[in-house]
C-alpha positions in Angstrom: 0.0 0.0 0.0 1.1 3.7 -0.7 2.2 5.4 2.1 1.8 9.0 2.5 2.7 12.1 5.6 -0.2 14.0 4.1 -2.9 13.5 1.3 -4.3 16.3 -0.2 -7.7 15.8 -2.0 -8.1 18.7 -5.0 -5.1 20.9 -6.3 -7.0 24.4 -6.5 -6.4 27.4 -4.8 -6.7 25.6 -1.2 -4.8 22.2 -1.9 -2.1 23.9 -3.9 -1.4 26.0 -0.6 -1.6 22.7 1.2 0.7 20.6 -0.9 3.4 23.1 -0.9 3.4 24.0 2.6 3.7 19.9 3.9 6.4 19.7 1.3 8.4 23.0 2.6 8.8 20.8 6.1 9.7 18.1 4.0 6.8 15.9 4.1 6.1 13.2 1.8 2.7 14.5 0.0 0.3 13.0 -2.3 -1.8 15.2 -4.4 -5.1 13.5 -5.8 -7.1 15.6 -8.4 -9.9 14.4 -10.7 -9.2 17.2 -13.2 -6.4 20.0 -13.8 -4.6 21.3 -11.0 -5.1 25.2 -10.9 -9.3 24.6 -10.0 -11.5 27.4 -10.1 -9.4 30.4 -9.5 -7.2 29.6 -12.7 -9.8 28.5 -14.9 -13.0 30.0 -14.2 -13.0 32.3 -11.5 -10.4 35.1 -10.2 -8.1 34.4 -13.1 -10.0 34.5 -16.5 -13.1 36.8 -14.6 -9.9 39.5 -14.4 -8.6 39.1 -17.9 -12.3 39.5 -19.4 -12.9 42.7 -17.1 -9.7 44.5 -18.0 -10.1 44.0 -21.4 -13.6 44.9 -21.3 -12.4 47.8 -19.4 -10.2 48.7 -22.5 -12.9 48.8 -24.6 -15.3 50.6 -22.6 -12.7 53.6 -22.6 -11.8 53.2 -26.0 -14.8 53.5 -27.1 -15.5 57.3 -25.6 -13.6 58.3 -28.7 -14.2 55.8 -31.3 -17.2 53.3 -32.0 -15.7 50.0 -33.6 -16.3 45.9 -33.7 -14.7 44.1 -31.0 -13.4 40.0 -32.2 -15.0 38.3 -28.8 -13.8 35.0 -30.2 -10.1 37.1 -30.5 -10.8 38.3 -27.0 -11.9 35.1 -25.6 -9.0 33.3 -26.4 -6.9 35.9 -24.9 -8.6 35.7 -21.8 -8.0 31.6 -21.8 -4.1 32.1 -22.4 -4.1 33.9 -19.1 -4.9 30.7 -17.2 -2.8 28.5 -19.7 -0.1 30.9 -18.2 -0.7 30.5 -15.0 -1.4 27.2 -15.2 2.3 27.0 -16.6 3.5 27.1 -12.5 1.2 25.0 -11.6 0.9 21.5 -14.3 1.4 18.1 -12.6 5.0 18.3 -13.8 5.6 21.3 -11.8 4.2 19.7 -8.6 6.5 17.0 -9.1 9.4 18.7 -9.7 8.5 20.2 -6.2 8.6 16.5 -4.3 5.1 15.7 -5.1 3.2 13.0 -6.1 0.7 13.9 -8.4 -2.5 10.8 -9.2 -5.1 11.9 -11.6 -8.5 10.4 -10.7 -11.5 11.1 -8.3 -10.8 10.0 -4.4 -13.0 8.5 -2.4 -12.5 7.4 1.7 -12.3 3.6 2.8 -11.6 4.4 6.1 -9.9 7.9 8.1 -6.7 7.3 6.7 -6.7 5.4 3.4 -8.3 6.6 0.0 -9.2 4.8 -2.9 -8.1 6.5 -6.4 -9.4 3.8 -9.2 -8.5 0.5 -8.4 -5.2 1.8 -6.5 -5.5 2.5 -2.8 -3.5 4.9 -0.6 -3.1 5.8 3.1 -2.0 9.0 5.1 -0.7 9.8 8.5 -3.0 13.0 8.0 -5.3 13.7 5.2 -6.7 17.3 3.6 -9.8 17.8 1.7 -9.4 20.6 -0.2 -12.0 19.4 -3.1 -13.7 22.8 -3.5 -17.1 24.3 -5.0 -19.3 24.0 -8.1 -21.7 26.6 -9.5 -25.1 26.1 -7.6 -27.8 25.0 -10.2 -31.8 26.1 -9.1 -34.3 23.4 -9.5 -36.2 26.0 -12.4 -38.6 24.2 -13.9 -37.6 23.5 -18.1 -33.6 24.2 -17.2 -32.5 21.0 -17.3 -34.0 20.9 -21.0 -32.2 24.6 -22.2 -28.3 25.0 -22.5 -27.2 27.5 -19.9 -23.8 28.8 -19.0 -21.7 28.7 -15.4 -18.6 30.5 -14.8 -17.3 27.1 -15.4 -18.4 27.0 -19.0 -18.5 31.0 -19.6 -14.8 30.8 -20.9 -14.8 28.1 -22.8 -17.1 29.8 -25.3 -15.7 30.5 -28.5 -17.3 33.6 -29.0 -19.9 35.8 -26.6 -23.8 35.7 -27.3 -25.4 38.6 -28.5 -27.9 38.5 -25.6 -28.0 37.1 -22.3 -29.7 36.7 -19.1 -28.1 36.6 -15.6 -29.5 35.1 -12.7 -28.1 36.4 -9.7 -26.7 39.8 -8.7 -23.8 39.0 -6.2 -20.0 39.2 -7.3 -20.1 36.9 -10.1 -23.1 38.5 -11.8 -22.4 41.7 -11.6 -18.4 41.4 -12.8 -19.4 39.3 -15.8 -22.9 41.3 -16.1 -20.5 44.6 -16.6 -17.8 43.0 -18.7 -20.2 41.4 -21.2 -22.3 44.5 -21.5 -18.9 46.9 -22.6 -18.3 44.1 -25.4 -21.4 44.3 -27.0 -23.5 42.1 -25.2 -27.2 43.0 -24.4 -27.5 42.0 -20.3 -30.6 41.6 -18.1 -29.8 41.2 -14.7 -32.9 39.4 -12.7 -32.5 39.0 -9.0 -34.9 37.6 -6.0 -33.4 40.6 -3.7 -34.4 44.2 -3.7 -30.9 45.2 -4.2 -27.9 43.8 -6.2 -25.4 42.7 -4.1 -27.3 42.3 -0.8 -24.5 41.3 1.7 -23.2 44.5 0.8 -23.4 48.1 2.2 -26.6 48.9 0.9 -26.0 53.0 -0.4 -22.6 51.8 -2.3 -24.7 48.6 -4.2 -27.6 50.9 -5.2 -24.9 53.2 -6.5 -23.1 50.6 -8.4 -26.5 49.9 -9.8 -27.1 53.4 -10.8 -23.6 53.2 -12.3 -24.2 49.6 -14.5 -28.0 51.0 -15.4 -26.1 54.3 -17.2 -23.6 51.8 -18.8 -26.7 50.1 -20.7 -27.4 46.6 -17.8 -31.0 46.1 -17.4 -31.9 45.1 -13.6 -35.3 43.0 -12.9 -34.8 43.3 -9.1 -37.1 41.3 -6.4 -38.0 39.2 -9.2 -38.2 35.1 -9.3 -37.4 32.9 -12.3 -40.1 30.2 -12.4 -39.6 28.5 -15.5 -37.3 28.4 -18.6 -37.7 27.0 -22.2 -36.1 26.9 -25.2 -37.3 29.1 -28.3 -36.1 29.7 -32.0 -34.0 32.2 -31.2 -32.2 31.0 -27.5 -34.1 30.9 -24.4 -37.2 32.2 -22.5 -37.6 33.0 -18.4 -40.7 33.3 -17.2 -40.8 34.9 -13.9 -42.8 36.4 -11.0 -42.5 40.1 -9.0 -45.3 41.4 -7.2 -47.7 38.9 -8.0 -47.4 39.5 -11.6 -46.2 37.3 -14.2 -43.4 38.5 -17.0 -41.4 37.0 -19.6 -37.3 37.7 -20.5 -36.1 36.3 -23.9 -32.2 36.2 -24.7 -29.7 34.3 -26.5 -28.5 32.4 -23.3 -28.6 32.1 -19.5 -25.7 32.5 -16.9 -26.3 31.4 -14.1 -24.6 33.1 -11.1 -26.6 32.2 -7.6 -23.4 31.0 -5.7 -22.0 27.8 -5.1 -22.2 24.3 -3.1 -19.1 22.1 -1.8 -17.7 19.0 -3.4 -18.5 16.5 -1.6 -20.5 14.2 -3.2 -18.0 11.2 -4.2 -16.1 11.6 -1.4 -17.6 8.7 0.6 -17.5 10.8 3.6 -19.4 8.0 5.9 -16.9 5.6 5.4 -14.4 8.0 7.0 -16.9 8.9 9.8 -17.1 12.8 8.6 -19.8 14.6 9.2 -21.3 17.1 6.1 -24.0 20.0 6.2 -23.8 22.4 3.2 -19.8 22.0 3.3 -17.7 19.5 5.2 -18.0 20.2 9.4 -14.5 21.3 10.9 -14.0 22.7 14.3 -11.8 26.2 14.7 -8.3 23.8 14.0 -10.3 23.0 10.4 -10.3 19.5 11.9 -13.3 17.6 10.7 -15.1 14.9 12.6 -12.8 12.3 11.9 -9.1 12.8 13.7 -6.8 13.1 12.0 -8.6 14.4 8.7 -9.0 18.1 7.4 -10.6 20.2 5.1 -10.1 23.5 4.3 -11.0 26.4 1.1 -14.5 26.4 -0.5 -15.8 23.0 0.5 -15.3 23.6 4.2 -16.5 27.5 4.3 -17.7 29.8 5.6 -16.0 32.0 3.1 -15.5 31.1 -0.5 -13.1 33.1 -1.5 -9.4 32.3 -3.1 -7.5 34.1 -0.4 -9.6 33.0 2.3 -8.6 29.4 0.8 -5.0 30.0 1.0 -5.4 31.3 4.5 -7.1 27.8 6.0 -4.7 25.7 4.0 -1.7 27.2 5.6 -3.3 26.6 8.9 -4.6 22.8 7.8 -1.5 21.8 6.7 0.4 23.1 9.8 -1.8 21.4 11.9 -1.8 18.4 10.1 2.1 17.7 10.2 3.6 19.4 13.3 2.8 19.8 16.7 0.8 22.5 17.0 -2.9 22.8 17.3 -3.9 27.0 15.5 -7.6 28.5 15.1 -8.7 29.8 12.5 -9.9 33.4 13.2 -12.5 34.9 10.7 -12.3 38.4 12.7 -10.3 40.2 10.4 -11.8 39.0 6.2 -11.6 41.5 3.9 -12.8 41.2 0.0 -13.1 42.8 -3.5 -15.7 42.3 -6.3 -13.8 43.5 -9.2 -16.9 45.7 -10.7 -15.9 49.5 -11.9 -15.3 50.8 -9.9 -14.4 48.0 -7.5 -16.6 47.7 -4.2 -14.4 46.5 -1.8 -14.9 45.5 2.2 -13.3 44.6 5.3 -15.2 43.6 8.6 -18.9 44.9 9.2 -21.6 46.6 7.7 -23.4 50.3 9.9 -26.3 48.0 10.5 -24.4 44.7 11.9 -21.8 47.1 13.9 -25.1 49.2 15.1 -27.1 45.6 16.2 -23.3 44.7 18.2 -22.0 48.2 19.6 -25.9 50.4 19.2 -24.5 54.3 19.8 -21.0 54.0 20.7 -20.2 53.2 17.2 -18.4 56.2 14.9 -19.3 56.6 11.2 -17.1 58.3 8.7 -17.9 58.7 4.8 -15.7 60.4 2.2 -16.4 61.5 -1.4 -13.3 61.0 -3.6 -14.8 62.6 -6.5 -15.5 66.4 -4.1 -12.8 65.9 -1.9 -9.6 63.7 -3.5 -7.5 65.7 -6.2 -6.6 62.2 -8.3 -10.0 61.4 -8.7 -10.3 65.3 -10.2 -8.1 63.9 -12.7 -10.3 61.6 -14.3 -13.7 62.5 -16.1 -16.6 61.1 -14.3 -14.5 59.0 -11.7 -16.7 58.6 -8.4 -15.4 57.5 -5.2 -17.0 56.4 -1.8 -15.3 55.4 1.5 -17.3 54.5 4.8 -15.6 53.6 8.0 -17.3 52.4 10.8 -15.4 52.7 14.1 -15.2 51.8 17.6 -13.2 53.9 20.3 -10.4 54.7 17.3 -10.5 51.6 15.8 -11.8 49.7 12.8 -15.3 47.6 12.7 -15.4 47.8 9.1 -14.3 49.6 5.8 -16.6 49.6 2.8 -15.1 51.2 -0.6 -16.6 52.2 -3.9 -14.0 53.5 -5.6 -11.3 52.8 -8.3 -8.5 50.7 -7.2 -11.1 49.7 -4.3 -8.8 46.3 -3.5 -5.8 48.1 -3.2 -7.1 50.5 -0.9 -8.7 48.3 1.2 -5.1 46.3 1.9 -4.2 49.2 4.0 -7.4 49.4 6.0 -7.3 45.8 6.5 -3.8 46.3 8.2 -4.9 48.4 10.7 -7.9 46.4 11.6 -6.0 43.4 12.0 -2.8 44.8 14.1 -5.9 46.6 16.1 -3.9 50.2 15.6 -6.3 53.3 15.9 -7.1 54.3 12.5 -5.9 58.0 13.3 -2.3 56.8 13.5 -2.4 56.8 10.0 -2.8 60.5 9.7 0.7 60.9 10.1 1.8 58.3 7.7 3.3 60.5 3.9 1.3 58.8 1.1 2.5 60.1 -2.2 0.4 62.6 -4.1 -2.0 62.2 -5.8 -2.8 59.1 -5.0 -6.5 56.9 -4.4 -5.0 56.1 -1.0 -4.5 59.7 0.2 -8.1 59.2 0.8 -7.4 57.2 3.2 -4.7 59.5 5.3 -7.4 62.5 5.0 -10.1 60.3 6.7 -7.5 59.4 9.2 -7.0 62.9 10.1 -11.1 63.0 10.4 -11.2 60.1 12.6 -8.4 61.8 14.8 -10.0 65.1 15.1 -13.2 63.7 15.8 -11.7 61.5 18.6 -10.4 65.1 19.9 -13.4 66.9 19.8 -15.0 64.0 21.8 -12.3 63.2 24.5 -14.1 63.8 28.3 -11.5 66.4 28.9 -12.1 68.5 25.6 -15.9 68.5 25.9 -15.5 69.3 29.7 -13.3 72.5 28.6 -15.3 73.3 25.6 -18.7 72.9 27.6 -16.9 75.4 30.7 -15.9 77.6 27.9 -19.3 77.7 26.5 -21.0 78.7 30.1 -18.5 81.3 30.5 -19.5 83.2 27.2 -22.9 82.8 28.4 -21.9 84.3 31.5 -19.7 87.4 30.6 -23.1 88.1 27.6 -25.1 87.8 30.8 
């Protein structure tokens, strides 16, 4: 029997962090993936999503001067030899090179610590599932009987659809929903919430709304999709707002409601690990069964790349030395990659309100009246709100150009748990987006002043003896 120091189950974002962090300590490591190492992020997710919005991006500015054709299929292919390059660091070949071994094939458990991979079996001091998500597919009535696109399948079109509908208005729908529009693309956005992007501060998404409507997306919001069937032309959704009935007809559907965990060929119950919507793991990212972890978008709560590579340092530490660290989901920050970019770290007014009620401070800032880069640029808007507590960040919530960049530096001070007024005195180079962020700084500081016990005391004595002396 194969004997391993750690298995790692999927080579995406998560198992690729994983993998290389057992093999820095000089582990023996298996890798078992049913597809192409690289998973989601490199071939339908952060990577390609990136390459189709800064291109579209390119477009959408070129075209304030000069109305032309753009080659989607051209563009398309583009946009897939930015995974193929990335995917160049990261072939089966590469993770050998490393000191891996790589097995092509789906895994499934025989017991805690051995795995079956075909006909050939393998066991593991330690074991990590890193197996990741897949696009979440409604039960609509008539879908299973139309063709309709995933982010999984979105890039391996050969060219883009004239018209298409989007279910789904979180990060996925609205990056791709914006791209496609700027290439040509007719988009209808149709979404069960009131507002796109609902986890979201709620002023900034309605904004970006405002934003996507002037570029030429068409929202259908607090609407349900009920049915779906096929016509000459593509597809028609039937749906429901209000009571009332309506019908959508496009080219194609993307779907874009979120995702659900890999899990099911797994034979978790032979392994004795328990599943809900993901795989269960306690605050080490331990599951149910000693011994075994999982970590990235099949374990949660967060599926995101970064938060992947975050757990799968801690998994794999945990797995193969001595130590025993939590996971802390305190400090998460994000970035849906929209123009401009809406970007967040920590909490949103109304959950830091529900937690802290009055004591909380809020700070807003308007790039485009207050920031001289943004002056630069024709029609640039900006929005930053901070949400404080004695000095010190609940959460950060950007609408803005360069929005992920910006938010780095908020996200450090939140997680060192420095007083966001320090960074008043820190010299950002002019002009810059992240002045923005030294300006509200000196905001934060001088409104910490103006309500220190001993200022209000003075300014309240001060006040009484004016009223006094005009007495």
């Amino acid at each position: 029997m194969n004997q391993y120091d750690l298995i790692v189950i999927g080579s995406g974002a998560a198992g690729l962090t994983a993998a290389f962090t057992a093999l820095g300590f000089g582990k023996k490591v298996l890798i078992i993936e049913k597809d192409r190492p690289g998973g989601e992020c490199t071939w339908s997710g952060c990577v390609p999503s990136k390459g189709l919005i800064n291109r579209a991006k390119d477009v959408h500015t070129a075209r304030k001067f000069a109305d032309f054709d753009i080659d989607t299929r051209t563009l398309l292919q583009e946009v897939r030899g930015v995974s193929e390059a990335i995917y160049e660091h990261e072939t089966p070949e590469v993770l050998e090179k490393a000191g891996a071994v790589f097995v092509q094939g789906e895994a499934a458990f025989v017991d805690a610590k051995t795995l079956k991979v075909g006909q050939e079996t393998y066991r593991g001091k330690r074991i990590i599932i890193a197996t990741g998500s897949s696009p979440l597919v409604p039960p609509i009535p008539g879908l299973d009987e139309v063709p309709f696109l995933t982010n999984e399948s979105f890039f391996e079109q050969e060219t883009l659809p004239k018209s298409i509908i989007v279910l789904g208005a979180g990060a996925i729908g609205m990056e791709l929903s914006q791209a496609m529009n700027r290439l040509g693309v007719e988009v209808t956005v149709v979404e069960m919430m009131p507002e796109i992007m609902f986890r979201e501060e709620p002023a900034y998404a309605a904004i970006l709304r405002e934003r996507l409507v002037k570029e030429g997306v068409r929202f259908q919001l607090g609407t349900k999709a009920v049915g779906v069937e096929k016509t000459e032309t593509g597809i028609r959704l039937s749906t429901e707002k209000d009571g009332e009935s309506g019908q959508i007809e496009a080219q194609t559907l993307l779907l874009a409601l979120g995702r659900k965990a890999n899990i099911g060929s797994l034979n978790l119950d032979a392994a004795g690990i328990k599943a809900d919507r993901g795989i269960v793991v306690d605050a080490h990212l331990q599951t149910t069964a000693k011994g075994v972890y999982a970590c990235g978008d099949v374990a949660g709560p967060y599926q995101l790349s970064h938060m992947a590579n975050f757990q799968a340092k801690i998994a794999a530490m945990n797995a193969i030395l001595p130590i025993n660290r939590k996971a802390n989901y305190e400090h998460v920050a994000w970035t849906t990659f929209t123009d401009p970019e809406f970007a967040r770290a920590g909490m949103t007014e109304a959950e830091a309100r529900e937690q802290y009620g009055d004591r909380i401070r809020v700070f807003e800032y308007d790039m485009a009246d207050k920031l001289d880069r943004a002056k630069t640029k024709a029609g640039d808007i900006g929005h930053i709100k901070l949400i404080t507590l004695k000095g010190r960040v609940l959460g950060a919530h950007i609408l803005a150009e360069r929005a992920g960049e910006l938010i780095a530096e908020v996200q450090v001070m939140k997680s060192l748990g420095m007083k966001f007024s320090k960074l008043q005195g820190v010299i950002h180079p002019y002009p810059t987006y992240a002045d923005a962020l030294r300006q509200m700084a000196q905001q934060v500081f001088l409104d910490g002043l103006m309500n220190h016990p001993v200022v209000k005391l003075f300014r309240r004595s001060s006040t009484a003896s004016a009223e006094t002396k005009d007495a």
